[in-house]
C-alpha positions, -999 to 999 in steps of 0.1 A, spaced: -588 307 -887 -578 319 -852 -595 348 -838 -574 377 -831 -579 377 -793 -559 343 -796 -533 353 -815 -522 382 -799 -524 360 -769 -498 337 -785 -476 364 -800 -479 377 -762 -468 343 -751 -436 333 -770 -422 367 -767 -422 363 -728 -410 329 -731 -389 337 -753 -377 365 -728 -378 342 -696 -377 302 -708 -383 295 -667 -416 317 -668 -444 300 -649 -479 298 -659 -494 318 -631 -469 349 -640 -479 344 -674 -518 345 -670 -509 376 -648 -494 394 -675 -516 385 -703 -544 393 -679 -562 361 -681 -570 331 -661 -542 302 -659 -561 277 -675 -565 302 -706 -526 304 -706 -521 260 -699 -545 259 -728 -527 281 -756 -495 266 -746 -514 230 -751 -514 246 -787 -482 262 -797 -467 228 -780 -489 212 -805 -483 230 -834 -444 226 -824 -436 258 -819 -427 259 -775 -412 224 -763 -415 218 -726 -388 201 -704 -386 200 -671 -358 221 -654 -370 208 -616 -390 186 -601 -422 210 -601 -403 235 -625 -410 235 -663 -389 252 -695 -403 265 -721 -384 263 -754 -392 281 -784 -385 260 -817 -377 273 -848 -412 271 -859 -422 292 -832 -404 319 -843 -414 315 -873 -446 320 -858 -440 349 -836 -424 367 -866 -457 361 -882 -482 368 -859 -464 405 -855 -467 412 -890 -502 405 -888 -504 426 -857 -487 451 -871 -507 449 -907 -537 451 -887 -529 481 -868 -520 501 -894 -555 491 -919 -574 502 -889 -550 533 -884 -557 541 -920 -597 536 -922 -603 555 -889 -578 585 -902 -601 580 -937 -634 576 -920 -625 612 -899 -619 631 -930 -647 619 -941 -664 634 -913 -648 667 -912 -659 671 -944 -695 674 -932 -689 689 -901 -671 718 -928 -702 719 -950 -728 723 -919 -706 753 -910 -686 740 -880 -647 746 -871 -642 725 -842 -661 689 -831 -660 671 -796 -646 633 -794 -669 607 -772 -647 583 -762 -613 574 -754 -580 554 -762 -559 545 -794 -592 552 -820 -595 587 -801 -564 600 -802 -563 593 -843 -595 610 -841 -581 637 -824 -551 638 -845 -567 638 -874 -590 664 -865 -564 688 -853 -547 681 -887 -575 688 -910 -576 720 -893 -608 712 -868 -605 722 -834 -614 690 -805 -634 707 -779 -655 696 -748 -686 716 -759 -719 696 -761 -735 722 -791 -704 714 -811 -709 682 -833 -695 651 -820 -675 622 -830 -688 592 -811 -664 562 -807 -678 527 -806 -649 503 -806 -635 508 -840 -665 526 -854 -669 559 -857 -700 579 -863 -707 617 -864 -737 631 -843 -750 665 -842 -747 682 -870 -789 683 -875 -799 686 -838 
């Protein structure tokens, strides 16, 4: 099974070929953010699994076609983006009730969030939501962020 660095690499992929066919690889790896040989080697891939065809457009210039099957592909590595976003949407939005619910019991109103980025603001959301104030107040008790995890400190300091 691919990992899902790689295939939001080649979901990132077709769409911009599928949005500039005359792309080159250098642009590409700019704009996924990786190195051009990462790029020449996931197109090596979707060529082989037949879904980009290359043909040459110049004498240096390539074209990048997408096949049928590879948007069939795109279309399905979206929905897996997509499902995957939302089942970590839903357990972080779970995993903070779960939380306020403590941070209710030991007394406390509001909480402070350590971290940043999509997982915080659900946090944050969440919290404001479930009637808990987000502060920036070390006593209060804290949600720490660790990629997707999320723990609670501070409630028995």
């Amino acid at each position: 099974m691919e990992s899902t660095n790689d295939e939001i690499r080649e979901l990132s992929l077709l769409e911009q070929i599928e949005t500039d066919p005359d792309v080159n690889q250098s642009t590409l790896a700019t704009q996924l953010g990786v190195a051009v040989g990462t790029v020449n080697w996931h197109l090596k891939r979707l060529i082989a699994k037949g879904a980009v065809k290359v043909s040459r457009a110049e004498r240096k210039k390539l074209r990048y076609i997408i096949t049928p099957e590879g948007l069939a592909l795109r279309a399905r590595l979206a929905i897996d983006y997509v499902e995957r976003s939302f089942s970590v949407y839903r357990r972080t939005r779970q995993r903070v009730k779960d939380h306020v619910k403590d941070i209710r019991r030991a007394g406390f109103d509001r909480v402070r969030i350590v971290g940043s980025g999509d997982v915080a603001d659900i946090c944050k959301l969440t919290c404001l939501e479930q009637g808990i104030a987000v502060v920036n107040d070390k006593s209060a008790p804290s949600l720490v962020l660790d990629g997707y995890k999320v723990r609670l400190e501070g409630l028995n300091d």
